[in-house]
N, C-alpha and C positions, 0 to 999 in steps of 0.2 A: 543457556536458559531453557527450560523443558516447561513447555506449557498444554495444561492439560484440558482437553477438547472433548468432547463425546457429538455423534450420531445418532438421530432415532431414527431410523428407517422405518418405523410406525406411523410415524408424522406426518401431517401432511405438509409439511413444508418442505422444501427441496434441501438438498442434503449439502447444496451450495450455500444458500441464506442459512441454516443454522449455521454453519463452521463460521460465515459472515459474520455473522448476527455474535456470536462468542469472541471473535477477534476484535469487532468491534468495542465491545463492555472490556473489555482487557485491555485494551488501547485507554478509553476514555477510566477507567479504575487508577489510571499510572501503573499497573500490573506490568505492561510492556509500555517502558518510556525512551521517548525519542532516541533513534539510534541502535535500540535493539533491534539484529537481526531477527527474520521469522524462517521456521525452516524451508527446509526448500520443495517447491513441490512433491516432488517424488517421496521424501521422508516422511511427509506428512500424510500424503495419503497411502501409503504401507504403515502406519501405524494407526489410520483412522479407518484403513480396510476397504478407501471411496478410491473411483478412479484418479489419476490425474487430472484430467481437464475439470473435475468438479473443484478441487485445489486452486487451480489456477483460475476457477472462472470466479472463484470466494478474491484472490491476490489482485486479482484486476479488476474488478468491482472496489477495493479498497485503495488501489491505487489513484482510479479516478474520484474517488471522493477522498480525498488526499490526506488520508490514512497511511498511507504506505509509498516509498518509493525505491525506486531502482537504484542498485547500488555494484553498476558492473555485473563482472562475474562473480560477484562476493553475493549476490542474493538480493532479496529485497531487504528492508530496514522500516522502522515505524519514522513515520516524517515529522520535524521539530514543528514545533505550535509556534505561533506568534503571537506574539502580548492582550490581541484580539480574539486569543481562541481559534483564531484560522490557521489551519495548517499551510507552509511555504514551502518550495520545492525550494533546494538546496544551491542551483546557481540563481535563480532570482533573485533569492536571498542574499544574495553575495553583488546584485547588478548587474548577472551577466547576460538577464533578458534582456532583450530590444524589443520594442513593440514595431506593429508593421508600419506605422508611421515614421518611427526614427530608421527601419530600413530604408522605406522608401526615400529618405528625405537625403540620407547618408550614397545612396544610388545616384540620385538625382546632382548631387556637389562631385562625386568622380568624371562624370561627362561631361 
């Protein structure tokens, strides 16, 4: 999927929050729906013309507002919603968090 981004370097917004700011409305449009990969740093910014780390600092901004996650060496991917509108990370979702209490508590029965 090619999705199409622009730059204003006129702007005064930083060249991170707009790519941000467009990823976001494309995410929340269903434009990019759960499980679509995004490109990958480097591709994207050689065709947006910005450094990398502006790329990445747009990818990781959206990761922790959980838009997006890590998916390997396969890239990032847009993250599935929950029934509430909240975005879930992929093994929560599945039960495979523990909270620091069930570690602890799981700690505490081994000894």
């Amino acid at each position: 999927m090619e999705i199409k981004l622009r730059v204003n370097r006129k702007s005064p917004q930083s060249l991170t929050k707009q790519i941000t700011d467009q990823l976001i409305d494309l995410i929340d449009r269903g434009v990019m729906t759960a499980g679509t990969f995004v490109p990958s740093e480097r591709a994207l910014a050689n065709t947006l013309g910005v450094a990398r780390n502006v790329v990445r600092g747009s990818y990781e901004y959206l990761s922790k507002g959980g838009k997006l996650e890590g998916a390997g060496s396969a890239g990032r991917k847009v993250r599935a919603k929950t029934s509430r509108g909240k975005t879930t990370r992929s093994g929560a979702a599945k039960g495979k968090a523990k909270t620091t209490a069930a570690r602890k508590k799981s700690a505490s029965k081994k000894r």
